[in-house]
N, C-alpha and C positions, 0 to 999 in steps of 0.2 A: 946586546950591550947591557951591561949591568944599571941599573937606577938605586943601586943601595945609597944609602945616605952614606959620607963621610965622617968621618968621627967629628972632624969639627962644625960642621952642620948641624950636628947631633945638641953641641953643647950650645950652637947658637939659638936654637929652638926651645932648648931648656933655658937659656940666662934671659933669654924674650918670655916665655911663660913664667918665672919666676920674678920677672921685674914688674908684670902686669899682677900677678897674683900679690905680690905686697901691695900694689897701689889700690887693689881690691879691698886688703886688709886696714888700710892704714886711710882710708881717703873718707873725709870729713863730713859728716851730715849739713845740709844747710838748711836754714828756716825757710819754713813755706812761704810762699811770694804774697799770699791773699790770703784772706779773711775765710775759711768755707764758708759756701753756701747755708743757709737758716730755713731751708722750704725742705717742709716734713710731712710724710704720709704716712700712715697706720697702719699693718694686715692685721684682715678679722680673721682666728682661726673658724672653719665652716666643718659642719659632719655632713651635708649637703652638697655632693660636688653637682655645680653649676654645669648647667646643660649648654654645651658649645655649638651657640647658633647665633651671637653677634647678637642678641638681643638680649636684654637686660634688667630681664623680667623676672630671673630666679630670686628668692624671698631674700637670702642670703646678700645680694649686691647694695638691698635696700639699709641691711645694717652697716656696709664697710662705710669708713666715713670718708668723704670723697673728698679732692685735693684740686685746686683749682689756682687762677693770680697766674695764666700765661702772658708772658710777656714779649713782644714784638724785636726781634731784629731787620726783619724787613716789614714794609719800605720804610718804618721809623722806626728809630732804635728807642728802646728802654719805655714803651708805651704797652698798655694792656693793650689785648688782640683783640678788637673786635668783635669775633667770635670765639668764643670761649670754649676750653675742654674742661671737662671733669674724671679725673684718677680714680677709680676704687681696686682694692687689694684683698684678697680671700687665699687663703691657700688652707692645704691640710696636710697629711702624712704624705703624700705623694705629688702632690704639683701645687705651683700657685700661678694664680690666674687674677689677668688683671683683665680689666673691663674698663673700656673706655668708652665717653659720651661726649662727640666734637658737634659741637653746636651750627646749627647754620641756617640764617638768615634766609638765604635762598637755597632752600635742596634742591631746588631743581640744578641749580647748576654744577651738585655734585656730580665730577670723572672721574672716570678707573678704567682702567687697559686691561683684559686677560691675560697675560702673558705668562714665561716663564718664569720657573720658581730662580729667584737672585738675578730677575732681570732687572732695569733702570725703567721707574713706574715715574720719575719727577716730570716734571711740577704740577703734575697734578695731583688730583687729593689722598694725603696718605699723613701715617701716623705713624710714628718711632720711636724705641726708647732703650737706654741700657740701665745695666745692672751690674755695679762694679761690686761684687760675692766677696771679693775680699776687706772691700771697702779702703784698698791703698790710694784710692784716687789718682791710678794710674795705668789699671787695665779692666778690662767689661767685656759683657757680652753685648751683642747689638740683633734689634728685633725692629722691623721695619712690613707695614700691609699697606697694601692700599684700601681703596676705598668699594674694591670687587673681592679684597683676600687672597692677595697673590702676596707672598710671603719673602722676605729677603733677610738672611741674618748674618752676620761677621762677629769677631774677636777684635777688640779695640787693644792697644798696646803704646805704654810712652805717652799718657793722656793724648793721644791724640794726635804727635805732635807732627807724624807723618802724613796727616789731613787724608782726605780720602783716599788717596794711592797707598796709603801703608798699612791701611787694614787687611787683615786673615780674611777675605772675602771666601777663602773656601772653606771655611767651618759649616758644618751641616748640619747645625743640631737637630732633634727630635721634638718637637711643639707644633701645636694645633691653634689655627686660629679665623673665624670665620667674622663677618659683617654684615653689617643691616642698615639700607638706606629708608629713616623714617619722615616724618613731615616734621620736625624740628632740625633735623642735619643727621647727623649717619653715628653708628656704634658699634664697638670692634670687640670680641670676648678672644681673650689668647689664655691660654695652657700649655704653661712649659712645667715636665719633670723634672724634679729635681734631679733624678738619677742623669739630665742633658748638662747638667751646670757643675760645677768645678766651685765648694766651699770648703773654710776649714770647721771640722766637728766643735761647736759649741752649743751651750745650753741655749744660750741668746743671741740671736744676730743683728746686727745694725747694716744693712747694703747702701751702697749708693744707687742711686736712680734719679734716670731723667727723661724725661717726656717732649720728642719734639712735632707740631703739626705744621702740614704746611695746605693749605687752602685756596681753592680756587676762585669763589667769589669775589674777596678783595686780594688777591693776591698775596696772600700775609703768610710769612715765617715766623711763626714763634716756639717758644720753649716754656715750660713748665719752671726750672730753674734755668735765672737770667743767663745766658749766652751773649758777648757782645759783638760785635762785628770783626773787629781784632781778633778774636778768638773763634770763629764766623760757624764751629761745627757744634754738632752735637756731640760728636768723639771727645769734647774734652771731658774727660771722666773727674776733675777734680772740679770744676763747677758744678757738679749735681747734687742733688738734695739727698734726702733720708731716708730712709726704709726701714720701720722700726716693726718689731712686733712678732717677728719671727723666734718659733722655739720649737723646739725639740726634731728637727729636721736631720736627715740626713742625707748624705750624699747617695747616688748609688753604686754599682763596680765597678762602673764605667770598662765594660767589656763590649765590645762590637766586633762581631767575627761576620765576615762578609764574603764568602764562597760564591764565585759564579761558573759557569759553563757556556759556553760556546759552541758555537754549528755552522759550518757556514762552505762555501765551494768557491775557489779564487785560485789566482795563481801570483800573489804578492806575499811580503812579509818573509821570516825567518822560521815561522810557524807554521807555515800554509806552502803548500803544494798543487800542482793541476790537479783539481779534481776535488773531493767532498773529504771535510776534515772538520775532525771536531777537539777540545781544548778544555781544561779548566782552571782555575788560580783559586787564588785565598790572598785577602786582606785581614786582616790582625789590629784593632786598637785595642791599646789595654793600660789604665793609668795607672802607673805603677806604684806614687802617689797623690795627692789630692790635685796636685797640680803640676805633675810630671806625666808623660805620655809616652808610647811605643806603638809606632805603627810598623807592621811587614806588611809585604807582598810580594806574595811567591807567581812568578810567570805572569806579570800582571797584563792585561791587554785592553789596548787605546783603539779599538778601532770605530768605536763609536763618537770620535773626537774628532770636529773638522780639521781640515787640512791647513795650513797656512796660509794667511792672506797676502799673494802677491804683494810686492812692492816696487817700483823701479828706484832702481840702485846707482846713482851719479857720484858717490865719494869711490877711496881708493880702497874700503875697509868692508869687510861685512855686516850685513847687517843684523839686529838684533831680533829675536825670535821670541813672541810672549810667551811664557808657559800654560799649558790645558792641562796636563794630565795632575790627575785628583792626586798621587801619591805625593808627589813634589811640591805643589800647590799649599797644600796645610803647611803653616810655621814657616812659611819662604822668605818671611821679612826678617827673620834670626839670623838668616844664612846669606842676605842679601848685603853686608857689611864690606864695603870694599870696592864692591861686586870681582871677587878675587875668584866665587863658586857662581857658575852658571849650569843653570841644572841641565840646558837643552843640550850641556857635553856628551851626559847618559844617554846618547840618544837610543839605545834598544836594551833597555834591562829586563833580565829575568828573575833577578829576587834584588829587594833591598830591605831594609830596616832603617827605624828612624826612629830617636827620642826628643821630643821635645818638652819646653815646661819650662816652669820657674819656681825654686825652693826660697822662700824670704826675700830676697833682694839680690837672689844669685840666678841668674837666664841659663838653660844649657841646653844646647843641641848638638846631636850627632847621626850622621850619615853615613851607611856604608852601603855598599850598591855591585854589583857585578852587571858588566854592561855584554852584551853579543858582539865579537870583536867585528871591529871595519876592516877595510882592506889594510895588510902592512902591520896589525893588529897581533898576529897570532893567538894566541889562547885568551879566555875570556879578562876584558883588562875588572880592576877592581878600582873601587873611589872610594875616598873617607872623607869625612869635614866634622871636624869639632871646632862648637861654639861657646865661649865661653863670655857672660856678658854679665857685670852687676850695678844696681841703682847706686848711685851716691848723690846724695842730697835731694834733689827736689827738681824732676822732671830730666836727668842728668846721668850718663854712665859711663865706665870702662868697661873696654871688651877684646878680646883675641878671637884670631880664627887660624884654622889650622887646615889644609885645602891638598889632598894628593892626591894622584893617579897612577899604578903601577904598570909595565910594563913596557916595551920599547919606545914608546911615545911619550913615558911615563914626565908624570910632572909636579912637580911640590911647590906650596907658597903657606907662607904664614904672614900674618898681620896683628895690629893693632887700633884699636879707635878709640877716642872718647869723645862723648858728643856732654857739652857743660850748659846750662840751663841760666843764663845773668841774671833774666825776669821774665813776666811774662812772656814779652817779644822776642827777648834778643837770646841766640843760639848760636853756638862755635862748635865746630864738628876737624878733632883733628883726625888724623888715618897716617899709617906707616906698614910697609909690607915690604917682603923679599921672596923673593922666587927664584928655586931652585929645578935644576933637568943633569939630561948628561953633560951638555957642554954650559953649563950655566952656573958660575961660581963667583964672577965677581962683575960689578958694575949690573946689579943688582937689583938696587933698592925705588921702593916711590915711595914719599911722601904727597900729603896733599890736606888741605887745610879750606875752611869755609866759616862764613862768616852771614849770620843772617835776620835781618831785622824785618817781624811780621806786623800789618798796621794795613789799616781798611785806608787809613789817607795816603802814608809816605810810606810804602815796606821798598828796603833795600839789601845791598847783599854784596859782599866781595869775596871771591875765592882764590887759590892757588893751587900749582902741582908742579912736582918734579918727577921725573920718570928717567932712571937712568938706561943707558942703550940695553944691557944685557936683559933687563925686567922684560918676562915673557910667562903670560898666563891663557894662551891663546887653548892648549887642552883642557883645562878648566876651570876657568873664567870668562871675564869679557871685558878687556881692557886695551882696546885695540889701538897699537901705534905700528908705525914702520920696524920692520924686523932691523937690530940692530944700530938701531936712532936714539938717543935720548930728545927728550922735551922738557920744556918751560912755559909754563902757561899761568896765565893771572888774569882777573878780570873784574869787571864790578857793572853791577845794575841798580837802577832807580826807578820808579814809578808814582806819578799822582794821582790821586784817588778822588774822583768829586761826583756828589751826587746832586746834581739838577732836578728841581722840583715843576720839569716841564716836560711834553711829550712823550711823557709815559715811558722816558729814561729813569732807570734801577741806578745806573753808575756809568762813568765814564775816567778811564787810565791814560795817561799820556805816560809813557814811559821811555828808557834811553841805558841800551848798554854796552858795554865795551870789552873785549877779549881779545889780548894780546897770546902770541905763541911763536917760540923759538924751537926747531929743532937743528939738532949738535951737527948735523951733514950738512945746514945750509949757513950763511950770513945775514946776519939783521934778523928782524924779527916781523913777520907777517901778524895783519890786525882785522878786525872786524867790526866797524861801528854804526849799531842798528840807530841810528841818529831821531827815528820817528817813529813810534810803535805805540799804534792808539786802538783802543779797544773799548767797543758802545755797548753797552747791555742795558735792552729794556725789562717795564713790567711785565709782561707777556714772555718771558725767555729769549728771544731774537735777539741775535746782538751783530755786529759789525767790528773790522779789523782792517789795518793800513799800517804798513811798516814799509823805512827804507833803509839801504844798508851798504856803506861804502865797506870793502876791503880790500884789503892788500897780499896777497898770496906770495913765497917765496917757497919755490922750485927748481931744484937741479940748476942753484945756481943763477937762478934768473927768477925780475920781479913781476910780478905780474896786479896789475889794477883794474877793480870792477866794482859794479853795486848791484844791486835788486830789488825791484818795488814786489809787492806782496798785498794783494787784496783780498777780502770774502764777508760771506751774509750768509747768516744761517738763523731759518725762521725758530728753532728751538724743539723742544720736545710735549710744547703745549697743545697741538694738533693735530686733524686725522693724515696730516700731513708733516714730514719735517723733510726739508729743500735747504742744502748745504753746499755754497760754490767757493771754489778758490781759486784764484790766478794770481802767477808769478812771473815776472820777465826778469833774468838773472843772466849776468856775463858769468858763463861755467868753464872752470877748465877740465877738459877732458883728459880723465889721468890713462886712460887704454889709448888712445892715440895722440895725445900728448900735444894739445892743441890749447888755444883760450879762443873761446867762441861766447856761442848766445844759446840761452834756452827761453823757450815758451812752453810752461808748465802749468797746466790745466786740471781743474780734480772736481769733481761734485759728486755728492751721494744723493737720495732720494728715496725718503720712507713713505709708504701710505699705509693706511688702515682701514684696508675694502670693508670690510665689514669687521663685525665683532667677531675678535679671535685672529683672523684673519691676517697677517701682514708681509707686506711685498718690501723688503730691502733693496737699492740696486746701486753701486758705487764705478765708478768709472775715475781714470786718472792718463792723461795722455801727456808725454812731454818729446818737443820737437828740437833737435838740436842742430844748430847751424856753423859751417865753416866761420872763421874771422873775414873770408869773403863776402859773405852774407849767402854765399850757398847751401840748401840743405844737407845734411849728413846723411841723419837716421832720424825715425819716429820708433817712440815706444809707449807699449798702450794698455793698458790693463783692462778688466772688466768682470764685476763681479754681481751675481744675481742671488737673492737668497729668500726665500716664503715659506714661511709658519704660519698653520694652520690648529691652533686650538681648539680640539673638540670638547674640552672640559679644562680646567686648569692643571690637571693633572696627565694629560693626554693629547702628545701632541702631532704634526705630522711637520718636519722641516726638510728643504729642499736645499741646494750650496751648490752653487757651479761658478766658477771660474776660470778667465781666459786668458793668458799672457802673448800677445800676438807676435811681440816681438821675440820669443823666447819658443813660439809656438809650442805652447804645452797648455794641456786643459785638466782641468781639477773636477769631479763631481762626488757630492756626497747628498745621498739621503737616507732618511733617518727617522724611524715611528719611534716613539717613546711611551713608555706607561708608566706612573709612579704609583705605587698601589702597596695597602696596609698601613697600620700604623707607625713602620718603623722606618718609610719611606723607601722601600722594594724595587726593584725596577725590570724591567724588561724594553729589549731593545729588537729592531732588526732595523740593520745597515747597511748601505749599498756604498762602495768605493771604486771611484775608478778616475785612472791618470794616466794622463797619455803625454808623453814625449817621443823619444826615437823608438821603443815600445809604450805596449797598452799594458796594465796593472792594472787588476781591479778584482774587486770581493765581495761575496755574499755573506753575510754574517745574520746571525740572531746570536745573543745573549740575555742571560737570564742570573741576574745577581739578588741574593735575597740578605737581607741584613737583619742580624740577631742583636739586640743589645739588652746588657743587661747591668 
């Protein structure tokens, strides 16, 4: 069956790119909402490069002139911190290097985790900071240590405005940085090359930068330049201070060719046959310019990637699947618009290509990919996505996407968004798309619109969507409704925010929302009102959760009513211990045997930290579902076990087993890791194996060494 485009699809793709690309051209600058920031710091040029050991004792550190007046957002806002940090900045022809001195009262009770490189080191003690190279006060890089030198860096994008979920968490830049716990508090020397950083060539640079600490003695959150609670991150890149003093710098090729090889005996994969086989690929970044990007990868191989974390599955839809693998990963929040493209489509590719970037105020990404056909598939399918996305005015932008897949499954969609910036808080995010296949030409379209106001006391939010029956992006996307249903859906949420100056509560929310939805096969309109939804967080990280929830379900014509209490405690991440439980009792309807019963849904994890290095994960999640009898059905039960063992920060030993009992299939992966040289090199060997109605499983070593230059 043919997937060509019809000529008038053709011109509907063009008069939709050409309607978006004038609103590009022609859409209006707006004034900055705030004042910048006034907090300025200095770099010393040095012909002395500074010896990188966290101590700060090279002569050089004693000339930069240090930058100090951090200011608290936790537990009181808009107050000097307590303990105080101090800025200094040195750089030369080839890196700059900042050095930091976080002051403290009591060093004894400085903590640090060993862990892995971009793991979650909060709330204990650590130091972070970006650097917006362009100084638009809208995108940065982000540099985060703890307080042992475990390293975590991202790409910030949109100040921020995506909060922690919408940063480039897998950017991997190239920098060095080590610490030192003294009898004053502790200090941190980093070294990033220039040739890791994205500026434009001039004689003189002005950067943003900002410095956030977070401390364990008094529990205190502060920032260098003021952050306020409203604004609650450090990602917001137009809040941060100055960076003056930089000259005659350059970028560098920004070239990374990353060739690996493989070895391994298994009998899984598209690759791998009974018996002993060996493999190799090639990864490609290469900036094409200062701030545009081209990644390949030819035959690229994930096997040193865990397996997916069980989940049990009680709606009628599938469920969503994180993405791991590093090619996909970089610039996924470009292509995340809509969510029209889901990468976990490509599920077995052999080559892709990828450019990412931003020229002035104009975003552009594209994808092309060739996947290893599935069944019903025939010959290898192909996938493309162009992004097109530019800033207008002040935290604000219009954007298109362009999304297909050829060949007998084959499938097309295009869209549009613009996400408008009122003021600080308040954000409107419109969307509109069509999708196109062989039988799919009319009844179409989604719209969908949001509304959203952010505030550490009152934040609220109303949204909408329209989804006509024929819209279908189920080969690549993920926008799951009933085959051949349209939908209507609207909703709105509120939250209070109070923070009590008693029993070592941080905050406490009471919040309350509602979500109405109509689909076109049934009558009336089914709801959801989470009537009670309170949430306790203390100083210590622990916090507590209670919600209730009346709905109203309509199916095949008939109504159906229920509610759900929802409980849980989770001690926090401040421990050699973290103990996380939750239970739920929920009237469910069962959509595989078409029943309204009862469930008792049970989940707790459990972290400990046997010793240093050392740590044992173990997550379990059980739900038992009952007839309208009150007789049991079925039990379904998960269980997952996981321990890393770091021999060095750079060196680790992890374990991952998993059990789905009700599905009877078990998952195991383990996994030695080495990162080694300075351009952060690796070596691996990996053990795979999964058992369902057959047993799959592999022996693997790889061996990937990375050039950059």
């Amino acid at each position: 069956m043919s997937t060509a485009y019809p000529t008038r699809r053709i011109y509907i793709h063009l008069w939709l790119l050409w309607m978006i690309g004038a609103a590009l051209v022609v859409a209006p600058s707006a004034p900055a909402h705030e004042k910048p920031s006034e907090k300025e710091v200095w770099a010393f040029r040095t012909s002395l490069r500074p010896t990188i050991d966290g101590v700060l004792d090279d002569e050089d550190w004693k000339r930069a002139t240090p930058a100090t007046g951090f200011i608290l957002i936790e537990p009181e806002e808009g107050v000097s911190a307590t303990n105080q940090t101090f800025i200094h900045v040195l750089y030369d022809a080839d890196y700059l290097y900042i050095g930091l001195n976080m002051m403290d009262a009591e060093p004894g009770n400085i903590k640090g985790r060993i862990m892995q490189r971009d793991g979650t080191f909060s709330p204990l003690d650590l130091v972070g900071l970006v650097l917006d190279t362009y100084h638009d006060h809208q995108n940065a890089y982000g540099f985060y240590i703890n307080a042992y030198g475990v390293q975590n860096d991202f790409r910030v994008e949109n100040d921020g405005s995506g909060g922690w979920g919408g940063i480039d968490q897998s950017w991997d830049g190239i920098w060095q940085a080590e610490t030192h716990i003294h009898d004053q508090g502790w200090s941190a020397e980093i070294a990033i090359p220039f040739k890791t950083l994205r500026f434009p060539e001039l004689a003189q640079h002005t950067w943003g930068i900002n410095v956030q600490r977070i401390e364990r003695t008094y529990t205190e959150n502060s920032n260098w330049a003021f952050i306020s609670r409203d604004d609650r991150y450090l990602l917001k890149v137009s809040k941060a201070g100055h960076l003056h003093g930089l000259e005659n710098i350059k970028p560098g090729l920004h070239l990374e060719v990353l060739p690996y090889t493989t070895g391994g005996y298994g009998n899984v994969g598209s690759r791998a046959t009974e018996g002993w086989s060996s493999d190799f690929g090639l990864d490609l970044k290469y900036s094409i310019a200062s701030n545009l990007t081209l990644d390949t990868t030819f035959n690229p191989d994930f096997a040193h990637i865990e397996a997916d974390e069980n989940q049990i599955n009680l709606t009628r839809f599938e469920l969503f699947l994180e993405e791991k693998r590093p090619f996909f990963l970089e610039g996924q929040q470009l292509f995340t618009a809509m969510d029209l493209f889901y990468s976990r489509r490509i599920s077995d590719p052999d080559a892709g290509a990828k450019i990412t970037g931003k020229i002035g105020k104009n975003s552009l990404g594209m994808i092309a990919a060739r996947n290893r056909p599935a069944d019903g598939e025939g010959d290898h399918p192909h996938f493309g996505v162009l992004r097109l996305k530019r800033d207008v005015g002040v935290n604000s932008s219009i954007g298109a996407l362009a999304v297909g897949k050829d060949g007998p499954l084959g499938q097309q969609a295009v869209g549009s968004d613009l996400v408008l910036s009122l003021n600080d808080n308040d954000k409107l995010f419109l969307n509109s798309a069509m999708s196109f296949g062989a039988d799919t030409d009319q009844d179409n379209k989604m719209y969908s619109g949001r509304f959203r106001h952010n505030s550490d006391r009152f934040p609220y939010g109303v949204w909408g969507s329209w989804i006509d029956p024929g819209f279908n992006v189920d080969q690549i996307g993920f926008i799951p409704h009933d085959d051949d249903v349209g939908e209507r859906e609207f909703g709105l949420y509120g939250s209070y925010g109070w923070r009590p100056d008693f029993l070592g509560i941080r905050n406490i929310y009471l919040g309350q929302d509602l979500v109405a939805e109509r689909r076109t096969n049934e009558e009336g309109w089914e709801w959801a009102w989470n009537n009670i939804d309170l949430y306790v967080r203390r100083l210590d990280d622990s916090r507590a959760w209670f919600s209730h929830e009346n709905w109203q379900l309509r199916w095949h014509q008939k109504k159906y009513n229920g509610d759900s209490f929802n409980a849980g405690f989770d001690t926090g991440n401040g421990r050699k211990y973290r103990l996380r439980l939750n239970g739920q009792l929920r009237d469910q309807y069962d959509f595989a045997d078409e029943y309204l019963g009862d469930i008792r849904r049970v989940s707790g994890s459990l972290r400990f930290d046997l010793w240093e290095g050392f740590f044992l994960d173990s997550s379990t999640e059980s739900v038992w579902e009952y007839f309208p009898s009150g007789e049991l059905d079925e039990v379904k039960r998960t269980m997952l076990v996981r321990t890393t063992y770091f021999l060095h920060r750079d060196l680790f030993i992890r374990s991952f087993f998993q059990r789905s009992f009700h599905r009877d299939t078990v998952d195991l992966n383990l996994l030695f890791s080495y990162t080694f040289g300075p351009n952060n090199s690796r070596f691996y060997i990996a053990y795979n194996e999964h058992r369902a109605d057959t047993t799959e499983r592999i022996l693997l070593t790889k061996l990937s060494y990375r050039f950059n230059f």
